[in-house]
C-alpha positions as CSV (number, residue, x, y, z in Angstrom):
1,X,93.2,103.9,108.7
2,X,90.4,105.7,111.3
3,X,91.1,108.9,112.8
4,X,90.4,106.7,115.9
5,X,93.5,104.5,114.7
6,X,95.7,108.2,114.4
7,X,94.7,109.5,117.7
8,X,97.6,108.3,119.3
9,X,100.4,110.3,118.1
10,X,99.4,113.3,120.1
11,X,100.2,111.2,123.6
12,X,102.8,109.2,122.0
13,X,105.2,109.8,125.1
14,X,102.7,108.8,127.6
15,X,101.9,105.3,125.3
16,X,105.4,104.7,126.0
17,X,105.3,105.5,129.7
18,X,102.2,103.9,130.8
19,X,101.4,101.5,128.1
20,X,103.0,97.5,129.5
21,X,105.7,96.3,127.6
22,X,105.7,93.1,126.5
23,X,107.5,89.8,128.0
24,X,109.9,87.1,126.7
25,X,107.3,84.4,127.3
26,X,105.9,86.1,123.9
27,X,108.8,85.8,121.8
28,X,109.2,82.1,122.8
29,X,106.1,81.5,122.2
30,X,106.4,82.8,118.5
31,X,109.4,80.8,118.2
32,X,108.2,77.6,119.0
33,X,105.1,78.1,116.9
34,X,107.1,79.0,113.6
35,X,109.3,76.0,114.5
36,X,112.4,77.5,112.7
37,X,114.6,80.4,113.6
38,X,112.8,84.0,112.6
39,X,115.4,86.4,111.0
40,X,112.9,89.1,109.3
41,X,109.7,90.5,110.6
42,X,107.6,93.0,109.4
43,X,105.3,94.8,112.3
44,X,102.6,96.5,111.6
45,X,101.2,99.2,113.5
46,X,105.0,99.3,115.7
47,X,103.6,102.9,117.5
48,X,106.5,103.7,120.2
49,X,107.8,99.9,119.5
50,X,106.9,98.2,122.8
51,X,106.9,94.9,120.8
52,X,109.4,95.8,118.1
53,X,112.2,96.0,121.1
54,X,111.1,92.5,122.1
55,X,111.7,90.8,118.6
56,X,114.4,93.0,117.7
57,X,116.6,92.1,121.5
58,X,116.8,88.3,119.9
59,X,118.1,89.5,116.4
60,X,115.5,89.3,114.3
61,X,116.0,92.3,111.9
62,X,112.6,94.1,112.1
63,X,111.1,96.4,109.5
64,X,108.3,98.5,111.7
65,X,106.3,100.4,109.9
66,X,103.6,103.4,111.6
67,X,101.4,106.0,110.1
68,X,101.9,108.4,113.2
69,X,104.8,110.6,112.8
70,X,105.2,111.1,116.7
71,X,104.5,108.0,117.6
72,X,107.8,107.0,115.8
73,X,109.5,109.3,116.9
74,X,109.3,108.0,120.6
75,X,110.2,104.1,118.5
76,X,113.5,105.3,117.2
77,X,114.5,106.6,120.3
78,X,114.8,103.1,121.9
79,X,115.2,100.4,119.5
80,X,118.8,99.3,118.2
81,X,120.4,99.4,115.0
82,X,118.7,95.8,113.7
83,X,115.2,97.9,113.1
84,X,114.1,99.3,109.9
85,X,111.5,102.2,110.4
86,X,109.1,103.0,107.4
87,X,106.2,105.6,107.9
88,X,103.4,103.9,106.4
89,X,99.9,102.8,107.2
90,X,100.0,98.7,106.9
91,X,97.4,99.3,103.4
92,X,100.1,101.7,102.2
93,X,102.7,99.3,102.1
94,X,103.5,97.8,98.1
95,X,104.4,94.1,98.1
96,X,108.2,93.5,97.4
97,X,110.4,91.6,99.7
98,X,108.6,89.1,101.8
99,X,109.6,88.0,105.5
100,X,109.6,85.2,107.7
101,X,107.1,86.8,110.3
102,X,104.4,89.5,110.1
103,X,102.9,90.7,113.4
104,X,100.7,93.4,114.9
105,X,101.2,94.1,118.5
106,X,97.3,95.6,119.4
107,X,97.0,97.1,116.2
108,X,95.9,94.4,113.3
109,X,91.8,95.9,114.2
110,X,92.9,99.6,112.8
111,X,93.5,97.9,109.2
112,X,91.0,97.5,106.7
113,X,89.6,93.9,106.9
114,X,88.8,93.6,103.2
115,X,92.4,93.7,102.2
116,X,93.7,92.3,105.4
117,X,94.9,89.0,105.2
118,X,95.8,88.8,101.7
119,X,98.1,91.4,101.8
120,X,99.7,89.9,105.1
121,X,100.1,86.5,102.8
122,X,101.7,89.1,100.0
123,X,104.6,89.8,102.7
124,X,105.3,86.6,103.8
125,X,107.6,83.6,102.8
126,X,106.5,80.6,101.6
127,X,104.9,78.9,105.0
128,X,105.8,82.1,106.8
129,X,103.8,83.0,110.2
130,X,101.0,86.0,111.3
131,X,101.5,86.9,114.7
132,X,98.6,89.0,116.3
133,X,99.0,89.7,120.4
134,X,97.0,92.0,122.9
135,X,94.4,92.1,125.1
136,X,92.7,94.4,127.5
137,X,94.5,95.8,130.5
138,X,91.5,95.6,133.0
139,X,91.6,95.9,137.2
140,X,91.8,93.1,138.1
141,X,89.4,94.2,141.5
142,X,85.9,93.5,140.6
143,X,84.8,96.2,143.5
144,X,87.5,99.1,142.6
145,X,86.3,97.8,138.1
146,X,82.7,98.7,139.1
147,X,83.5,101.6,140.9
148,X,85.1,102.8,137.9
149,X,82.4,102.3,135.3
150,X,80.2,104.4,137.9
151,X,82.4,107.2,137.8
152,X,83.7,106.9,134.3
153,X,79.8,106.6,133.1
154,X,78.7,110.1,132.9
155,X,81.3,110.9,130.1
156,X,81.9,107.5,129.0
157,X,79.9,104.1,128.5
158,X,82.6,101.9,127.3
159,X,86.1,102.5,127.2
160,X,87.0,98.7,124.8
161,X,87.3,98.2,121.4
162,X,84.6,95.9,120.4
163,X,85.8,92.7,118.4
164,X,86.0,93.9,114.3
165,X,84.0,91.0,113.4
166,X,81.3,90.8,116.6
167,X,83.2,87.9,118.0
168,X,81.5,88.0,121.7
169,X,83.8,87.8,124.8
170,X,82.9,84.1,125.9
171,X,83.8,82.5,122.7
172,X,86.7,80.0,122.6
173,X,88.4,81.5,119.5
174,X,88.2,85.4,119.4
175,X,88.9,87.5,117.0
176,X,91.5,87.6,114.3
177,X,91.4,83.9,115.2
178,X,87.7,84.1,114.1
179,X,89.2,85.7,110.7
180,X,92.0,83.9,110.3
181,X,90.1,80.6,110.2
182,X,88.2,81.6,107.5
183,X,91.0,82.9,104.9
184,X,92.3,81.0,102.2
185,X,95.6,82.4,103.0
186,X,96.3,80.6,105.9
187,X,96.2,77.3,108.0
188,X,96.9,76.2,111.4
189,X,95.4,78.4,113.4
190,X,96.4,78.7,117.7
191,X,95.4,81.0,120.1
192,X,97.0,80.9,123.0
193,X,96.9,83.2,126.4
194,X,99.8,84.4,128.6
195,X,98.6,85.2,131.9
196,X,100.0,88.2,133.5
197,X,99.3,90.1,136.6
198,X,100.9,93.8,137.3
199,X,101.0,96.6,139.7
200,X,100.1,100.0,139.3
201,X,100.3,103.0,141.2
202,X,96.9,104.8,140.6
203,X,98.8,108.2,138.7
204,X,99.9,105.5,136.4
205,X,96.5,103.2,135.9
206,X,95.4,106.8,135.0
207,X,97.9,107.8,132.7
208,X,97.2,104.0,130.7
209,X,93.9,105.7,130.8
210,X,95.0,108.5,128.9
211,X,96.3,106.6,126.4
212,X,93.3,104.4,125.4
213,X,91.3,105.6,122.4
214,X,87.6,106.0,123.5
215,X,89.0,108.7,126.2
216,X,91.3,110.4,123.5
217,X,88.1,110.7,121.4
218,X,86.1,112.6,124.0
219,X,86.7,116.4,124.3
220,X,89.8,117.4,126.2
221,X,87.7,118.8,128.9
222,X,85.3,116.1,128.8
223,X,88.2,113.7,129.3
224,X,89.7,115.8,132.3
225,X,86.7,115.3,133.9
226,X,86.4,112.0,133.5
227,X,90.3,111.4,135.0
228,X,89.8,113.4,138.0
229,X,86.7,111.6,138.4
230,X,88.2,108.0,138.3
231,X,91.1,109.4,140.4
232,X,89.0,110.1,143.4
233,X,87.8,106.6,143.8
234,X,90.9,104.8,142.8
235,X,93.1,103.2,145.8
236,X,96.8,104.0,145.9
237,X,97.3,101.5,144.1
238,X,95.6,99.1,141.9
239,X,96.5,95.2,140.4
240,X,95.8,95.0,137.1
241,X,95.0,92.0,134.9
242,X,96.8,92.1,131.4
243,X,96.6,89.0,129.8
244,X,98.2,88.7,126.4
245,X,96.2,86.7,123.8
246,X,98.5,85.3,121.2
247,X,96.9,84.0,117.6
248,X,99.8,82.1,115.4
249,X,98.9,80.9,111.7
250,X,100.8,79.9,108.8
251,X,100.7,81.2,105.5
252,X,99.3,78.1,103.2
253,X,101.8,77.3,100.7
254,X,100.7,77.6,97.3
């Protein structure tokens, strides 16, 4: 796990604030994929449990696990009595009981990808299903995105986490999909994309800011800087495009 991948804990309350949840459209989607009910999930990487609340509001008894200390602190506040917290990185976690879903909720890229997938296989039933959903939360203003990068650019190039395996943007199967193709472990492959459109006032586009790990990696006042910066060009507020892309497999039976 990357100090990049443990940055988070120190804004764990402002993850939860400003980070977007994530909708039911997701869960039915999962649903429909594994084609049977899921009663036990494991989550890896659960940080304040945006995700875990969503799986957990439909009774599946989750078992979310997180390295950061503070970031579950700011889970257990929220999630009910059917979740399981562990503190654990994902490649601290020792094979035992198995579940019917594993997922990672924009966190599967902070794990180590020569152990990846066949411990995810490890903590899965027989024909259980990987679940791997995110995406970049982007303005969705082409104008007010440009202006942005010009005024974010002095203390910061790139604010996205490139694809772990060089994937590029305009490929029809992005990564883990690209990954998950190529295991042994697993078959049936789908990558899917919920479309999603939100509103933000630009205090709060700001404070999603704060959250994202390329800022949290710059010095603090470096990063200041580069807020007040942003601030000054945003409008009141902005529309933001948040698309969630979805990649479903099955573990292959043995």
């Amino acid at each position: 796990m990357s100090t990049r991948a443990l940055s988070f804990g120190a804004i764990a309350e402002a993850y939860e604030r400003f980070r977007p949840g994530y909708p039911e459209e997701l869960f039915d989607l999962v649903l429909a994929y594994a084609g049977r009910p899921v009663r036990t999930a494991l989550e890896i990487g659960a940080g304040t449990g945006k995700a875990t609340r969503l799986f957990a509001a439909h009774g599946v008894a989750v078992t979310a696990t997180e390295p950061d200390a503070a970031m579950l602190t700011e889970l257990r506040k929220t999630v009910p009595a059917n979740v399981t917290t562990v503190r654990a990185a994902f490649e601290d976690l020792r094979p035992g009981k198995t579940y019917g879903l594993v997922y990672a909720a924009a966190a599967l890229h902070w794990t180590r990808p020569e152990s990846r997938w066949s411990s995810v296989a490890a903590l899965l039933d027989p024909e259980g299903v990987v679940a791997s959903f995110g995406g970049p939360v982007q303005l969705a203003d082409p104008a007010v995105e440009e202006a942005v990068q010009a005024a974010r650019a002095p203390f910061l190039e790139s604010d996205e986490v490139p694809s772990p395996d060089g994937t590029a943007p305009d490929e029809a199967m992005q990564w883990p999909g690209t990954e998950l193709q190529r295991s042994q472990f697993f078959l049936d492959v789908q990558q899917s994309v919920i479309k999603r459109r939100l509103t933000m006032s630009a205090p709060d586009y700001v404070g999603y800011l704060s959250t994202v790990s390329a800022y949290l990696q710059l010095p603090q006042s470096r990063r200041q800087q580069a807020y007040e910066a942003i601030t000054r060009i945003l409008p009141g507020t902005v529309e933001i495009a948040a698309d969630i892309i979805v990649h479903l497999a099955r573990r292959r039976s043995e």
